[in-house]
C-alpha positions in Angstrom: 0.0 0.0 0.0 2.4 2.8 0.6 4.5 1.7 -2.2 1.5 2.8 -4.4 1.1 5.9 -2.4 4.3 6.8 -3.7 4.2 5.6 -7.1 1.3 8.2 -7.1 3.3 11.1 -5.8 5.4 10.9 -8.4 3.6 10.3 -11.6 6.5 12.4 -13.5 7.4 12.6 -17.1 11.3 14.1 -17.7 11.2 13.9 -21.8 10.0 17.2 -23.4 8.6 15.9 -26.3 6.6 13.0 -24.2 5.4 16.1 -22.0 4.5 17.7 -25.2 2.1 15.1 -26.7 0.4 14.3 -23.3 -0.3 17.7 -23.3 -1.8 17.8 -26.6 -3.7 14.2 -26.7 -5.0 14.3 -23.2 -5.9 18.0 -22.2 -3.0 17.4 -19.4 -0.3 19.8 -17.9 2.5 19.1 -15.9 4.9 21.0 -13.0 7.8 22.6 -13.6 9.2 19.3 -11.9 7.6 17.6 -14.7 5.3 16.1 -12.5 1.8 15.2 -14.1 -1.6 17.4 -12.9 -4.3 15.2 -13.3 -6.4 12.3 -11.5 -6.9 8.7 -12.6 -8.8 5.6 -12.1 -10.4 5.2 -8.9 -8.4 2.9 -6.5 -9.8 2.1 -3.1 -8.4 0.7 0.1 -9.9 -0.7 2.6 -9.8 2.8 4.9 -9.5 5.2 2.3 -10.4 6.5 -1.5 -6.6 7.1 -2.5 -7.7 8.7 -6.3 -10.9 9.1 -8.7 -10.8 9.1 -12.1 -12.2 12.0 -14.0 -14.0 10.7 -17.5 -10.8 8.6 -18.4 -9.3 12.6 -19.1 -6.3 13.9 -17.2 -8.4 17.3 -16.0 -7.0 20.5 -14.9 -6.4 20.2 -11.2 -4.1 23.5 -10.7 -7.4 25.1 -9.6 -10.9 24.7 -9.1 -12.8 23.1 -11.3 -15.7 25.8 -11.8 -12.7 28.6 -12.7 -11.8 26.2 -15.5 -15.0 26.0 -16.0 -15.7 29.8 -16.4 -12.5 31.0 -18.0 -13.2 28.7 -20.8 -17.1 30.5 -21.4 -14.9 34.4 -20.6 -16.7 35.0 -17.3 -14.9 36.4 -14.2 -13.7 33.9 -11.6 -12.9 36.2 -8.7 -16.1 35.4 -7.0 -15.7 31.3 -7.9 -15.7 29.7 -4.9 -17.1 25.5 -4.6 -20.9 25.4 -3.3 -20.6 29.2 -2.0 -24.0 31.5 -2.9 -25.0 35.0 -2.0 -28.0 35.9 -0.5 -30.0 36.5 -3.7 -29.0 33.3 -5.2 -29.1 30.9 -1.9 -33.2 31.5 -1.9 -33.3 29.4 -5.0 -31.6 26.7 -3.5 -33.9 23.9 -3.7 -31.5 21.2 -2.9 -27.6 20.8 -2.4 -25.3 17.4 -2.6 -22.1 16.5 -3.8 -20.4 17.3 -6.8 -20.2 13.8 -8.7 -19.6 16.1 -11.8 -18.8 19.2 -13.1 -21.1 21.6 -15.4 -24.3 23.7 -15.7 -27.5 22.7 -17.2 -30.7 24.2 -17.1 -33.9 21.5 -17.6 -37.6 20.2 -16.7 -37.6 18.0 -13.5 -38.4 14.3 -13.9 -39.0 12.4 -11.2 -38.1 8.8 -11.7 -38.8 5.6 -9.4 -37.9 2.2 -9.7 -41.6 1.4 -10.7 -42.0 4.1 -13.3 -38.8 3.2 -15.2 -40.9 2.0 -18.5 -43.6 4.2 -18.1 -42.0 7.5 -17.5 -41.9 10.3 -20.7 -38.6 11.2 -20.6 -36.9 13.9 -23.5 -33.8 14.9 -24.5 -32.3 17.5 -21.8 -34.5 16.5 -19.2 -33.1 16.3 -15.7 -33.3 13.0 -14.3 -34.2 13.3 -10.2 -34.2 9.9 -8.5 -33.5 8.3 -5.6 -30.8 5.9 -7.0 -29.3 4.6 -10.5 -28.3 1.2 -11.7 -28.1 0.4 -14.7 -31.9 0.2 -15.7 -31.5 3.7 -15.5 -28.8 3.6 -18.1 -31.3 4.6 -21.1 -32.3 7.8 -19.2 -28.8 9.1 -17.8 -27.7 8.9 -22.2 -30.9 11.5 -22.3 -30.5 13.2 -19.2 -29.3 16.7 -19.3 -28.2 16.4 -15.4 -28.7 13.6 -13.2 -29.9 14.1 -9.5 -30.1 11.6 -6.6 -31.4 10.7 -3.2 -28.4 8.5 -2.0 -25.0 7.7 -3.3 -21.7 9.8 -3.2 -18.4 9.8 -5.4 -18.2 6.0 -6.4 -22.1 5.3 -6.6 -23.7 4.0 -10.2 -25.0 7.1 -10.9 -21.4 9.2 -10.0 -19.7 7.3 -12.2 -21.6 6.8 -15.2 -22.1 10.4 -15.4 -18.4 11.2 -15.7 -18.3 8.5 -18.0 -20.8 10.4 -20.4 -19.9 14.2 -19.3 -23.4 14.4 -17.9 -23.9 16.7 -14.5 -24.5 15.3 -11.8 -24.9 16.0 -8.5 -25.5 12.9 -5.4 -26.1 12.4 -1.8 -29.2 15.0 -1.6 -30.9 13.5 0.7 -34.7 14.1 -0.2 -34.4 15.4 -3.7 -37.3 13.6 -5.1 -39.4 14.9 -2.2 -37.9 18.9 -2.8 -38.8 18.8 -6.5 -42.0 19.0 -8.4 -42.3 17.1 -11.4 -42.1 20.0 -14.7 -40.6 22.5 -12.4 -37.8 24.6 -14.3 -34.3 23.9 -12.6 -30.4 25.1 -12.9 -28.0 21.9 -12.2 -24.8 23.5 -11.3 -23.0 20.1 -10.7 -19.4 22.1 -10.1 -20.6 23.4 -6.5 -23.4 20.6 -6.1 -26.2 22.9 -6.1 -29.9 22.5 -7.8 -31.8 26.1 -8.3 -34.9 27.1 -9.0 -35.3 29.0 -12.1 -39.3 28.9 -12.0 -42.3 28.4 -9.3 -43.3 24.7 -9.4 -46.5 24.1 -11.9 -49.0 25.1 -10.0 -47.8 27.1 -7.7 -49.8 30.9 -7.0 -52.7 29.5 -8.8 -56.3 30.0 -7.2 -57.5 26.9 -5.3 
């Protein structure tokens, strides 16, 4: 065990032009050591989560994920902090959880239980709100714009296969299906694990 601990400290390419075409065929960058920026394959021990992998893609690690995100759409980063809100913005708030993904989507809420699976209508962009995935879910989560859950955390079904197809996704929100109404109009920002309201739930303010 701590001979792989070391192995991944020191992850380190010496050759230029090796450097060079890492840099170019994988998105990666390295240290001035030489030293590779970047996270892998998830490998577990028994006690701990030594490393995750991120889409099978050496990602920018050198600083937070949403900064990469926003410098690459030209929007300031000075206020980018993870899962941090100001006052306006934490109202909408419906739900937070943890950030299984990164990215920002904005979609109609579909709730979707074990028992529903073959019934539900589910389009192209919709967000998919559940308590759990496994792979009977695995139709949906190609169509999902966003995927939300209950239960789950870094290395659950739906955590993974998300990174695996570069959808959002944020787990581990406790009563999600519960806090969402089925058409309501959501933001998924899966980089600080936070699910916003961007319209009153159908039926809301109407006359009983």
């Amino acid at each position: 065990m701590v001979h792989t601990e070391e192995i991944l400290k020191t992850i380190r390419v010496t050759d230029p032009e090796v450097r060079a075409r890492l840099c170019d065929e994988l998105d990666s960058e390295f240290t001035s050591e030489g030293f590779l920026v970047g996270y892998f394959e998830t490998l577990l021990w028994p006690t701990k989560l030594i490393f995750i992998d991120y889409n099978r893609q050496l990602h920018k690690m050198s600083e937070p994920p949403c900064a990469v995100m926003e410098k690459r759409k030209g929007r300031d980063t000075s206020l980018c902090s993870d899962g941090a809100t100001d006052g306006q913005e934490e109202t909408r708030v419906i739900v937070k959880g943890i950030q299984a993904g990164t990215g920002e989507v904005e979609g109609v809420v579909r709730i979707v239980t074990d028992d529903a699976l073959d019934e539900i209508e589910f389009n192209q962009g919709d967000i998919l709100v559940t308590d759990n995935t496994d792979v009977r879910f695995l139709p949906l989560m190609r169509k999902a714009g966003a995927v939300v859950t209950n239960r789950g955390g870094m290395l659950s079904h739906a955590a993974i296969i998300a990174r695996e197809l570069g959808v959002p996704c944020v787990v581990g929100c406790g009563d999600a299906t519960h806090k969402f109404v089925e058409g309501q109009v959501v933001q998924v920002d899966a980089t600080r694990g936070l699910i916003l309201s961007l319209s009153p739930p159908p039926g809301a303010g109407e006359p009983l």
